[in-house]
C-alpha positions as CSV (number, residue, x, y, z in Angstrom):
1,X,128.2,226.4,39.9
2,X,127.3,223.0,41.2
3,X,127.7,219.7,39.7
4,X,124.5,217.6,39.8
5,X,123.8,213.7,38.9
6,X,120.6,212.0,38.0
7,X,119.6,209.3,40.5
8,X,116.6,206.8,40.4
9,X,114.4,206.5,43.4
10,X,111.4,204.5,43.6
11,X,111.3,204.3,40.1
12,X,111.4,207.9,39.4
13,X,114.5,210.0,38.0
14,X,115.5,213.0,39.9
15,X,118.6,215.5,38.8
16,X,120.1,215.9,42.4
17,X,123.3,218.0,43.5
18,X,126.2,215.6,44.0
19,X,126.7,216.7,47.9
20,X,122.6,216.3,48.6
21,X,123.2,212.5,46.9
22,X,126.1,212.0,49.1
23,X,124.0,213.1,51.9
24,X,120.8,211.1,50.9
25,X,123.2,207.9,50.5
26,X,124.9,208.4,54.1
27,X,121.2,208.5,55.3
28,X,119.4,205.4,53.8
29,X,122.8,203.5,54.2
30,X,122.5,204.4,57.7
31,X,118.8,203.3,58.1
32,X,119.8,199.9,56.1
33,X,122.2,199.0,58.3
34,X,120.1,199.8,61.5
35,X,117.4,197.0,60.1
36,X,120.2,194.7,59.1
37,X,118.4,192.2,61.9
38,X,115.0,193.3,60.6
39,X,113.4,190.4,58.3
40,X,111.2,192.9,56.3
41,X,114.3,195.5,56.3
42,X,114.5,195.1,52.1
43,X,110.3,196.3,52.0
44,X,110.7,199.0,54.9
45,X,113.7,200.6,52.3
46,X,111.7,200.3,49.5
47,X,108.6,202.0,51.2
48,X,111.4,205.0,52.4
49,X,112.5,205.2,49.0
50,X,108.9,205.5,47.6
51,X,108.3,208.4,50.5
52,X,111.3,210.0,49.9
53,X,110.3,210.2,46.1
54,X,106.9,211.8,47.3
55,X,109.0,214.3,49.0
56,X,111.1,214.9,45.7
57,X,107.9,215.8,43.9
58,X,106.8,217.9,46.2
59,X,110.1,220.6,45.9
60,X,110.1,220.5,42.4
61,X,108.5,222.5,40.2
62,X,108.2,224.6,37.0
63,X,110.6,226.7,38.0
64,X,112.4,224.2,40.0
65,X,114.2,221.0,38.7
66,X,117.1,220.3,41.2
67,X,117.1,218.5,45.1
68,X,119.5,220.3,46.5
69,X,121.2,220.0,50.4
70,X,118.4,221.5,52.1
71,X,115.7,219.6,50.8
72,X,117.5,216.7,52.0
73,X,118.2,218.1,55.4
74,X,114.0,219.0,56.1
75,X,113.5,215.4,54.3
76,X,115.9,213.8,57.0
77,X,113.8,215.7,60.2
78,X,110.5,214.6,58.2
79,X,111.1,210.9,58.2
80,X,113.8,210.9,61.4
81,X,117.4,210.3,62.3
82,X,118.6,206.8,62.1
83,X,120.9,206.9,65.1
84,X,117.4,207.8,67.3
85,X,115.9,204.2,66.2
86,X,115.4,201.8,69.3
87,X,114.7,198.2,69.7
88,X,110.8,197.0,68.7
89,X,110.3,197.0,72.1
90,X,111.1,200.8,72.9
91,X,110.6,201.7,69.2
92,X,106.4,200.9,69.6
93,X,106.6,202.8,73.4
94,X,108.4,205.6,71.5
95,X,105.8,205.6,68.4
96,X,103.0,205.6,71.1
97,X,104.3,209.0,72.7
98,X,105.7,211.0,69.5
99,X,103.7,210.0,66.4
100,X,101.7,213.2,65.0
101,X,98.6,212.6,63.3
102,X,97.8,214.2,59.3
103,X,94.9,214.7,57.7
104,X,93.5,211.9,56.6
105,X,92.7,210.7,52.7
106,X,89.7,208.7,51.6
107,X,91.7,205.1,50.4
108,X,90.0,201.6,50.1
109,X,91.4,199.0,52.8
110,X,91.5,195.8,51.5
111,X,93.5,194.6,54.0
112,X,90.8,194.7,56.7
113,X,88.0,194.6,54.0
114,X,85.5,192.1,53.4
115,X,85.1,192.6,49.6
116,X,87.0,195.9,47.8
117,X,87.8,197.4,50.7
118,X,85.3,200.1,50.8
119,X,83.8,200.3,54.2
120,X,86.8,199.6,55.8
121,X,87.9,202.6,54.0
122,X,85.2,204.9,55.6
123,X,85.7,203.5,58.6
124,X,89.6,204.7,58.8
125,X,88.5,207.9,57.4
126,X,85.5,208.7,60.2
127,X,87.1,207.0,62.8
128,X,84.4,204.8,63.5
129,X,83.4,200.8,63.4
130,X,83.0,199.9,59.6
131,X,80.7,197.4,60.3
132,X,77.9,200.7,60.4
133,X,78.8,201.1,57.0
134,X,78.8,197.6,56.0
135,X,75.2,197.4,57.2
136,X,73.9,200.9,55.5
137,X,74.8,199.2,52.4
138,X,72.6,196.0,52.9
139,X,70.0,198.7,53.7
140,X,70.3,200.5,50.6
141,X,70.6,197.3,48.6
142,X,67.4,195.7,50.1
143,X,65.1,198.9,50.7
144,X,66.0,200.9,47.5
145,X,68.0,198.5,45.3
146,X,70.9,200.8,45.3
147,X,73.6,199.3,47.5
148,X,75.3,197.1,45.1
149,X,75.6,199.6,42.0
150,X,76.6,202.8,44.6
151,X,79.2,200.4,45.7
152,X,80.6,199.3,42.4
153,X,80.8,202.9,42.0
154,X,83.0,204.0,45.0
155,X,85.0,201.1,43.7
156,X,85.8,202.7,40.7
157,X,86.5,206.0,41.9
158,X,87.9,205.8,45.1
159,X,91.7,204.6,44.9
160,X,93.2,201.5,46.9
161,X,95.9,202.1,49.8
162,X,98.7,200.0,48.1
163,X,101.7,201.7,49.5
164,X,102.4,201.9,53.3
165,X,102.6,206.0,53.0
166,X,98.9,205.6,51.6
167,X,97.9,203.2,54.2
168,X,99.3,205.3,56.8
169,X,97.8,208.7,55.1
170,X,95.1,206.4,55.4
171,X,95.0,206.3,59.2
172,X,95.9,209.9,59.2
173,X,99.4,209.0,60.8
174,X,102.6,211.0,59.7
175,X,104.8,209.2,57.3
176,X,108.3,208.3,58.9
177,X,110.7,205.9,59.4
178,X,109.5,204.5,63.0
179,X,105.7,204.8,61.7
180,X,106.7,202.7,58.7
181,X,108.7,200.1,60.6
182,X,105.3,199.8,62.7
183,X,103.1,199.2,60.0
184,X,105.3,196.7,58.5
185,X,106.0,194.6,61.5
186,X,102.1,194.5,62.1
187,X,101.2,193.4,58.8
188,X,104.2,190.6,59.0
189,X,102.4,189.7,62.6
190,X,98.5,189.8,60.8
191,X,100.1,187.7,57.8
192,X,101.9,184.5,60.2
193,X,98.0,184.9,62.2
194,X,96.1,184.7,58.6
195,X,98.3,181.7,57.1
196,X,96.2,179.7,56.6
197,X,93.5,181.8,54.9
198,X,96.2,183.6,52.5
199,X,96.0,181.5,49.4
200,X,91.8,181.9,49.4
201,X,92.0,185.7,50.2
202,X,94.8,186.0,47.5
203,X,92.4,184.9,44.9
204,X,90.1,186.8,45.6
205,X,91.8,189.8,45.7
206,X,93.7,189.2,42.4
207,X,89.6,188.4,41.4
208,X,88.4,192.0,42.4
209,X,91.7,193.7,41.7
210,X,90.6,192.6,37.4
211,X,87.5,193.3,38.3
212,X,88.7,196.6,39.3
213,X,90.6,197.3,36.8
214,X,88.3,196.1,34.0
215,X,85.3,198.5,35.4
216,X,88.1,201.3,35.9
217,X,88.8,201.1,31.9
218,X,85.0,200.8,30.9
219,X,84.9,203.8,33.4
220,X,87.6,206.0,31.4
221,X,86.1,205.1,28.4
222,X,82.8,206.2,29.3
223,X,84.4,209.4,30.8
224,X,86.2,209.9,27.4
225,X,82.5,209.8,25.3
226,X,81.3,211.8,28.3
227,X,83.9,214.6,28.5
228,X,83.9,214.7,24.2
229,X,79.9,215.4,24.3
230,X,80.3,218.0,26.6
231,X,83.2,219.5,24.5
232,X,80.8,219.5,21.6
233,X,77.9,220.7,23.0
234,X,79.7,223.4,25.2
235,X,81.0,224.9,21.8
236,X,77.5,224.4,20.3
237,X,76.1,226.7,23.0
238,X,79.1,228.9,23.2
239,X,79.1,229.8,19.6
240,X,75.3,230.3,20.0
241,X,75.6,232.5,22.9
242,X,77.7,234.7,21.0
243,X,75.7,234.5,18.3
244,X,72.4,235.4,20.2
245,X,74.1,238.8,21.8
246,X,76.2,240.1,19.1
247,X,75.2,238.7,15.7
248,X,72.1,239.2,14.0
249,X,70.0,236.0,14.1
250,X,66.9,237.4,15.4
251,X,65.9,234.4,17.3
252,X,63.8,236.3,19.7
253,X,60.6,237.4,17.5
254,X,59.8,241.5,18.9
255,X,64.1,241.8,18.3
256,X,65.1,242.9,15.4
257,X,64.3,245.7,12.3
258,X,61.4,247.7,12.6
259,X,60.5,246.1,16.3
260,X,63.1,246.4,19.6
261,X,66.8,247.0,17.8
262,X,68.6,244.8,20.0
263,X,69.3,243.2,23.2
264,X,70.6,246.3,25.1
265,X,67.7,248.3,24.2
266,X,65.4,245.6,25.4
267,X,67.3,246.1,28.7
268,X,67.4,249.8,28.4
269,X,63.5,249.7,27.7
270,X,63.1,247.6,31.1
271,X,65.3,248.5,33.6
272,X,64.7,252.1,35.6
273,X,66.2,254.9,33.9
274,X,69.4,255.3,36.0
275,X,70.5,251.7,35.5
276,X,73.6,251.0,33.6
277,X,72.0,248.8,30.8
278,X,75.3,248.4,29.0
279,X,77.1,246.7,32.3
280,X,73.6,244.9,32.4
281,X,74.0,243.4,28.9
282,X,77.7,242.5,29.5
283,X,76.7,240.8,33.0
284,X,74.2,238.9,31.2
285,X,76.6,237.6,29.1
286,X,79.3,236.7,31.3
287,X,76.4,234.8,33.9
288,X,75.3,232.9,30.9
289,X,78.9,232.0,29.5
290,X,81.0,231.1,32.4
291,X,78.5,227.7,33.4
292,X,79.3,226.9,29.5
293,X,83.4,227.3,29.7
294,X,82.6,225.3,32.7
295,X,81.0,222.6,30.5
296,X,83.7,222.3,28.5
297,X,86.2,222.5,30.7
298,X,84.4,219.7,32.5
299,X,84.7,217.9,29.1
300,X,88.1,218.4,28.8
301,X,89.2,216.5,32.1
302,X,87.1,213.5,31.4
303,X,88.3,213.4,27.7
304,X,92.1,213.9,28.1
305,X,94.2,211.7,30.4
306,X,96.9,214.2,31.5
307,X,94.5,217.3,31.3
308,X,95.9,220.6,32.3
309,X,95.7,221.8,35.7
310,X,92.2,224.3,35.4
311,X,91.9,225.4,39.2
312,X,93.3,228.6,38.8
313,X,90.6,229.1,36.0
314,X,88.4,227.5,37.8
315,X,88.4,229.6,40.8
316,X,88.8,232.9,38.8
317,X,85.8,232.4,36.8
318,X,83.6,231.5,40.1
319,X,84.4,234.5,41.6
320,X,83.2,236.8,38.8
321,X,80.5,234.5,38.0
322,X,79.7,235.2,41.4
323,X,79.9,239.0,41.7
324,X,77.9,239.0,38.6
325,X,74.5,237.2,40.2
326,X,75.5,239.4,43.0
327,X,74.8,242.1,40.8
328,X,72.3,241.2,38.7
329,X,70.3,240.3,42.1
330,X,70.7,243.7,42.9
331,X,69.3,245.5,39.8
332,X,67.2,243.3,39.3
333,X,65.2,243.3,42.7
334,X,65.5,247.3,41.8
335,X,63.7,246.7,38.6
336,X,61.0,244.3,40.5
337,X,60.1,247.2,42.6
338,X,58.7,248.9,39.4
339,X,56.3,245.8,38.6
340,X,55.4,246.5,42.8
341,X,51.9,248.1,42.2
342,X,49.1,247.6,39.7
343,X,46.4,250.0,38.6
344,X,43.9,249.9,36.4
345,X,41.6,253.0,35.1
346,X,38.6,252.2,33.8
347,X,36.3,255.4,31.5
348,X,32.8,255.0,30.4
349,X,31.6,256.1,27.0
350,X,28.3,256.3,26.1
351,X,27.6,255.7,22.0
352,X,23.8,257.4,20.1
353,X,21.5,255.0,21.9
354,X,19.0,255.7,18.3
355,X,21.4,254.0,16.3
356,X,19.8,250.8,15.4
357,X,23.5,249.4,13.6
358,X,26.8,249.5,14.6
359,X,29.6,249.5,12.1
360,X,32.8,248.6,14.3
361,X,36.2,248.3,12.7
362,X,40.0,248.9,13.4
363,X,42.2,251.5,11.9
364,X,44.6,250.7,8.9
365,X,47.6,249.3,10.8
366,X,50.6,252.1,10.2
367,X,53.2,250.5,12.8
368,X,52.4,247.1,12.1
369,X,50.5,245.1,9.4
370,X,47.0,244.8,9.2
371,X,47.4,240.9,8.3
372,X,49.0,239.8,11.8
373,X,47.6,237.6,14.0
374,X,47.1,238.6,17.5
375,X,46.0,235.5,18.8
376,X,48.7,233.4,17.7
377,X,51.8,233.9,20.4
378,X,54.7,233.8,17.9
379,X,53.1,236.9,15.6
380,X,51.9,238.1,19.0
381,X,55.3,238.5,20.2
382,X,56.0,241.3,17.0
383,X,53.6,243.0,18.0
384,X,56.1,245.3,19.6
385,X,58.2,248.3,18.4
386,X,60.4,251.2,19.9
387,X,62.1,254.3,18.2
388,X,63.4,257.3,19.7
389,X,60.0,258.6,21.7
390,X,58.1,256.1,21.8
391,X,57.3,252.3,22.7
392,X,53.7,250.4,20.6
393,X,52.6,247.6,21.1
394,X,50.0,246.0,18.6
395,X,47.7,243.5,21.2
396,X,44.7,245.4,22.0
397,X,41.3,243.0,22.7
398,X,37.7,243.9,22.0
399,X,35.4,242.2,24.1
400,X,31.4,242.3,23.2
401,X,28.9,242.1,26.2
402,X,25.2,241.4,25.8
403,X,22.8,243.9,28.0
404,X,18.8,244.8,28.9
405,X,17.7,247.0,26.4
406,X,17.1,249.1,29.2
407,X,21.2,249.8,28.8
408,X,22.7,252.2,26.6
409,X,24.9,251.2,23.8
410,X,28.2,252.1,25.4
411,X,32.3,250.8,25.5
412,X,34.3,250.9,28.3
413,X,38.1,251.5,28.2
414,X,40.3,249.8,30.6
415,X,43.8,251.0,31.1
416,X,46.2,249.3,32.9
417,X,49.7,249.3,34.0
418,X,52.2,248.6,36.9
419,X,54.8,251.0,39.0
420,X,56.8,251.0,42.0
421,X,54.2,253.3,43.5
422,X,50.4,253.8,42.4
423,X,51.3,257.4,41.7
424,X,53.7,256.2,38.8
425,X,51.1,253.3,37.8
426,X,48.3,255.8,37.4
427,X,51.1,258.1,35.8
428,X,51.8,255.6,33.3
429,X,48.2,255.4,32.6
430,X,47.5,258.6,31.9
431,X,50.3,258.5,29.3
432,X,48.9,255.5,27.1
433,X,47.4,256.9,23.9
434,X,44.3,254.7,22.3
435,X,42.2,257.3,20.6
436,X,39.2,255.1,19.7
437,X,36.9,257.1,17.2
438,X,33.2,257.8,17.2
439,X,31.2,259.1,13.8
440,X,28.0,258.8,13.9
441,X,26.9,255.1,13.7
442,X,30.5,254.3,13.1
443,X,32.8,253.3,15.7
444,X,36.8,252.8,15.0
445,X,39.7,251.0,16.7
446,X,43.4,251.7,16.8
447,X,45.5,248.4,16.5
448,X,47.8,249.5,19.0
449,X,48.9,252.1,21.4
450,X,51.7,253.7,22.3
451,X,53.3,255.9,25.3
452,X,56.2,257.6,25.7
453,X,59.5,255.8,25.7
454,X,60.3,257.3,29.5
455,X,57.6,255.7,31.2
456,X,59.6,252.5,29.9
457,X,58.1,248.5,29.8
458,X,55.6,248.3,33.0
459,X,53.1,246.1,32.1
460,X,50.8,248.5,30.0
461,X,47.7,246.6,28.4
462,X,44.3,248.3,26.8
463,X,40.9,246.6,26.4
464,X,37.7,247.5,25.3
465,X,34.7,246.1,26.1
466,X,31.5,246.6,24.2
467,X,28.5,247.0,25.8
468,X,25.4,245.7,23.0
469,X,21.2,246.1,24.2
470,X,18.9,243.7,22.6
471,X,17.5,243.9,19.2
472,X,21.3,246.0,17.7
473,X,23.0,244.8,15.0
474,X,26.9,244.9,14.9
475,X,28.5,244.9,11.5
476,X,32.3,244.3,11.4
477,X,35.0,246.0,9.2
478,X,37.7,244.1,7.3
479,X,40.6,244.4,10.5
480,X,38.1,243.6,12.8
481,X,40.9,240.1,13.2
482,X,43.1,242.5,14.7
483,X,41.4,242.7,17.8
484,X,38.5,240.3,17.8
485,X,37.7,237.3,16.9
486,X,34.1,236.0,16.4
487,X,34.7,231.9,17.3
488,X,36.4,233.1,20.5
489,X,32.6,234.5,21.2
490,X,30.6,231.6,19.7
491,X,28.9,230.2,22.8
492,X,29.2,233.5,24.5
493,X,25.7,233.2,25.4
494,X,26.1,230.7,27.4
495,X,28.7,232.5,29.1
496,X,26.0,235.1,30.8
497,X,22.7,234.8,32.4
498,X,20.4,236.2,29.3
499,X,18.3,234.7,27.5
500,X,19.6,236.1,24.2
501,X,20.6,234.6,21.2
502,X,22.9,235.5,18.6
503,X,22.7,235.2,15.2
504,X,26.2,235.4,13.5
505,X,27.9,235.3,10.3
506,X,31.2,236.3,8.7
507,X,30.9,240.1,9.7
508,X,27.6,240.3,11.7
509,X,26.3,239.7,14.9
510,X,22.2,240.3,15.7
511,X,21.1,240.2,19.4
512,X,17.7,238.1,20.1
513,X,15.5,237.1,22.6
């Protein structure tokens, strides 16, 4: 057991253990009385005290509340032993020859700035002449009017250098005694040079530093409506999410009762048969979620000041969100392979070339309705349905072509559908099931067709075209809206190099010359 005390440093309380604060004391009484010459010895203790605070937060921890002896010993060899201090004179040769260089930090310099310190700030941090950056921005602001707000902006967001630590983490110099003495005695040199100027540049900067200030509240402000929207509407989308894959909502039209039963058997229904469509589903939901948590986590840190620290989340959720793309990518670019190759099969037949009128209609609707409308795309999308053995879908087209009357009254039947090879597209084919019905001068439609539920969603379509001779008469059944529609057809004469003309009404069509 160890008895500890509570000591103020730089502002900041620290429980210490009472032999590390004898230590500490020793030390800075040590350094104090090796600057007792030194005219800006009171500012080069306060700027130790400030580091050695930095230092402080950087042992502690959760778990961790208490400096001990050690921490003061690697403290000590950070910032250096007083007794190893020389005059100025061998002090800057000795700085010259030992001084380490950090990474550096991105600070504003207003020091050697012109206005807020920005440029002189990217200048420290590439090493290079800030006068290249000074003249970029008079080339945004003249050729694209953006110099003036995209620096008002790096104001706001990029942090001054106030202390000498961030000045010299500014520099990318390591943070010690003799690199703080340094800096000091140069900026006591650059202030006697600059005497004259002080009392206009200190008005200024007192000018800029409210103007700072002012813009960096507006700024937080902003950030506070910002990060609350994002809250709000990453719940919105959230709740929706979950909503859309597990409750019943039916927000996609051909999902639902009496169509596709849900989202996994949509998946089932499209991806190959030895895909895993329930890790598919739950990869789908997990891509689509993580960019929302992200939202709101976003929302969070602009909304609350002293927001929680969300890295660890952060990074966690990118690298599933990652390995699930990856894998989507790859089951996907599997199931794109199966759309590789398209086929279409086309059979021709011929209809009693003595019949003078054609009665043409479509079947009464069992999977469907009769009533829905194939043309428009919301009722279209229903017309789509799955059970056990088989998939049907409703959106079959009839298209009527005038011909000589040298041509037989005829249909053809086009069958079409895609595979990874043109073996399985023609093997999909053959499995599509449309029997369209002759009877003497009566011909009938089915409103849909079907295949088995193996050969799964590969682009399947059926279309019929009707093949009319001059001088026949079509008359239309009742459910001839299910696959045709006369005002689609109305100039259809125009539309081919005949000289016919049609007379129409409701149900009828007549080919002229």
């Amino acid at each position: 057991m160890k008895k500890t005390i509570t000591v103020n440093i730089a502002g900041f309380a620290f429980t210490i253990e009472e032999t590390a604060h004898d230590k500490l004391a020793k030390y800075l009484s040590k350094i104090k009385s090796n600057f007792a010459d030194a005219a800006e010895r009171d500012e080069i203790m306060e700027d130790i005290e400030f580091r050695i605070a930095e230092l402080f937060h950087e042992k502690l921890s959760n778990t961790r509340e208490v400096i001990i002896e050690s921490d003061i010993t690697e403290i000590i060899e950070t910032l250096g032993h007083p007794e190893d201090f020389a005059s100025d004179e061998d002090q800057k040769q000795h700085i010259d020859d030992t001084t380490t260089y950090i990474n550096k930090r991105l600070f504003r310099d207003r020091d050697n700035g012109q206005i807020a310190g920005v440029c002189a700030g990217f200048g420290h941090y590439f090493s290079v002449d800030p006068l290249i950056f000074r003249v970029l921005f008079i080339l945004f602001m003249v050729l694209f009017g953006t110099g003036i707000l995209l620096y008002i902006i790096l104001i706001l967001i990029i942090p001054e250098a106030k202390t000498t630590s961030e000045k010299l983490e500014m520099k990318g110099r390591s943070i010690n005694v003799d690199t703080i003495k340094e800096h000091l005695s140069g900026i006591k040199n650059a202030v006697s040079e600059s005497a004259n100027n002080s009392k206009l540049k200190h008005r200024l900067n007192d000018g800029i530093n409210k103007g700072v200030e002012v813009g960096k509240s507006i700024f937080e402000s902003v950030g506070k409506i910002i990060g609350i929207a994002f809250i709000i509407l990453g719940v919105f989308i959230l709740t929706f999410l979950l909503l859309f894959y597990f409750g019943n909502i039916e927000i996609i039209p051909f999902i639902g009762p009496d169509r596709i039963e849900d989202l996994p058997t949509l998946i089932s229904l499209l991806y190959p048969e030895n895909s895993p469509s329930k890790l598919i589903f739950f990869a789908i939901i997990i891509a689509s979620i993580i960019p929302v948590i992200y939202l709101i986590i976003a929302g969070i840190k602009l909304a609350v000041t002293n927001a929680k620290n969300f890295k660890q989340i952060i990074w966690s959720l990118a690298i599933i969100w990652t390995i699930t793309i990856c894998f989507l990518a790859v089951v996907s670019i599997q199931l794109g392979t199966d759309f590789k190759v398209g086929k279409t099969i086309v059979s021709v037949h011929e209809i009693n070339e003595n019949i003078e009128t054609l009665h043409v209609d479509v079947i009464n609707d069992d999977q469907f309705s009769n009533h829905i409308d194939p043309y428009d795309d919301w009722s279209n999308a229903e017309l789509i349905k799955a059970n056990k053995n088989a998939i049907y879908f409703g959106f079959t087209s009839l298209e009527i072509v005038p011909v000589d009357t040298n041509q037989t009254l005829r249909y053809k039947l086009k069958k079409t559908s895609r595979g990874s090879t043109e073996h399985d597209a023609i093997q999909n084919i053959e499995h599509i099931d449309y029997p369209v019905k002759v009877s003497g001068n009566k011909l009938f439609l089915p409103p849909y067709f079907s295949y088995p539920i193996e050969d799964k969603i590969r682009g399947q379509y059926v279309r019929l075209i009707l093949y009319v001779p001059q001088n026949k008469k079509i008359i239309f059944g009742d459910n001839i809206d299910r696959v045709w529609r006369r005002s689609v057809y109305d100039d259809f004469d125009e539309s081919y190099e005949t000289t016919y003309t049609i007379k129409t009404d409701d149900k009828t069509i007549i080919f002229e010359d």
